[in-house]
C-alpha positions in Angstrom: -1.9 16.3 -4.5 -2.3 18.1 -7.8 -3.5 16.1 -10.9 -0.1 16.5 -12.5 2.2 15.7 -9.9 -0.2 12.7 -9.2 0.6 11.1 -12.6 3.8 11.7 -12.1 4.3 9.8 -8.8 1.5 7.5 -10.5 3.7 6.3 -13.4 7.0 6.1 -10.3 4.9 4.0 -8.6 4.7 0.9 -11.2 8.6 0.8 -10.0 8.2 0.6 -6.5 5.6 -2.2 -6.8 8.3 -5.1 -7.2 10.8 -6.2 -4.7 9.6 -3.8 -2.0 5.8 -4.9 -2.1 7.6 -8.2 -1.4 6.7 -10.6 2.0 7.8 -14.0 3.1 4.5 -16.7 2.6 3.9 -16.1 6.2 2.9 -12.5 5.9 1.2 -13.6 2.8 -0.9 -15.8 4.4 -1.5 -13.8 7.1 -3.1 -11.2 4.3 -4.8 -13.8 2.7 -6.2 -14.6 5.9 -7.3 -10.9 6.6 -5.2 -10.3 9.8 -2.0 -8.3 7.6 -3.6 -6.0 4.8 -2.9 -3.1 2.8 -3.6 1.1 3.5 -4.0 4.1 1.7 -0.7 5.5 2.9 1.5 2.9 0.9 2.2 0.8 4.0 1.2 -2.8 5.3 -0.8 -2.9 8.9 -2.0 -5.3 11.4 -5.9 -6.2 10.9 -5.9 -8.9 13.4 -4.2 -11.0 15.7 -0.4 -11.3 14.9 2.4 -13.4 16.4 5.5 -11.2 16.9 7.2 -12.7 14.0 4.7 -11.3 11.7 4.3 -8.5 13.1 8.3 -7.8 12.9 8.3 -8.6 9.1 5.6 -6.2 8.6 7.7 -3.4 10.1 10.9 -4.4 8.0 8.9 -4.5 5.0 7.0 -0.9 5.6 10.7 0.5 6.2 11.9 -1.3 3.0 8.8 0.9 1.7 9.3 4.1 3.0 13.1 4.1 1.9 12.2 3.1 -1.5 9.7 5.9 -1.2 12.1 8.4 0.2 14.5 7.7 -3.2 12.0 7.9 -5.7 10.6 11.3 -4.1 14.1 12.4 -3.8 14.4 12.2 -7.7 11.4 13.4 -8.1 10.8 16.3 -6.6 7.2 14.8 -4.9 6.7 14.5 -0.9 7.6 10.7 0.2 3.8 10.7 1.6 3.0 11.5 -2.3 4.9 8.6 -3.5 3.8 6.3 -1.2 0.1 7.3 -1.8 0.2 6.7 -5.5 2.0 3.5 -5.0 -1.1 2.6 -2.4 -3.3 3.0 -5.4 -1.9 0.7 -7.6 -1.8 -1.6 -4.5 -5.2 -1.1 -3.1 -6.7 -1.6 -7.2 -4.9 -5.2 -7.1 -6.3 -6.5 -4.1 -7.7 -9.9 -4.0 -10.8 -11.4 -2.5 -10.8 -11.9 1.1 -7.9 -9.5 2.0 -8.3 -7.0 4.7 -7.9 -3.0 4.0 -8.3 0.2 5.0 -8.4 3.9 3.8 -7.2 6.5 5.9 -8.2 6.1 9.3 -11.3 4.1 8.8 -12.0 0.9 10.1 -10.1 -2.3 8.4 -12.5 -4.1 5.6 -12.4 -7.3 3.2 -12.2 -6.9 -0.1 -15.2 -8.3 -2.0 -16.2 -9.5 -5.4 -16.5 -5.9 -6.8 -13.9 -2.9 -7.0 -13.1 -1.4 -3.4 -13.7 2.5 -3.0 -10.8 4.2 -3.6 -9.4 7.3 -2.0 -10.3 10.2 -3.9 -7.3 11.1 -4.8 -6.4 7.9 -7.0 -9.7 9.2 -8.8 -7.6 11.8 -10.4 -5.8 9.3 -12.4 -8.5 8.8 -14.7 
């Protein structure tokens, strides 16, 4: 990802945040308990041990993702795996204490008191 398309699928992902980063309190619990978390490719995962009903919601929600993904790129003229990184980002910087995540195809890890490492891609933001 180049440094200029990255702030521009950057700033598009502040609008993606909202409705689609959305989940029912049982998937939020779940990532509060560490067994749902966050990746680097803009979609929720399993960490853990799941019951199929979580693990159902977490698929409608990642499609919910990737078609608000898919529009935004559309208008954009950035890849959907752009969008969806940038929005990841944003995501992974808001993380709180305790929840699971993982970059690329590392192993899953809890956030701690300090700042996660990020890709380095979101370093190109700054």
């Amino acid at each position: 990802m180049t440094r200029k398309m990255f702030f521009v699928v950057a700033a598009l992902g502040l609008a993606v945040a909202g409705p689609v980063m959305a989940q029912s309190g049982a998937v939020a619990a779940a990532m509060s308990a560490g067994t749902v978390g966050e990746q680097a490719d803009g979609y929720l995962g399993i960490a853990g041990t799941v019951g199929a009903d979580i693990r159902s919601e977490v698929e409608s929600i990642n499609i919910k993702r990737r078609a608000a993904y898919t529009q935004l790129a559309g208008q954009r003229g950035v890849t959907v795996q752009d969008m969806a990184a940038a929005t990841a980002c944003q995501t992974l910087t808001r993380l709180k204490q305790g929840q699971a995540y993982r970059i690329g195809a590392g192993a899953w890890q809890t956030k701690g008191a300090g700042a996660i490492s990020l890709p380095s891609y979101c370093a190109t933001a700054g």
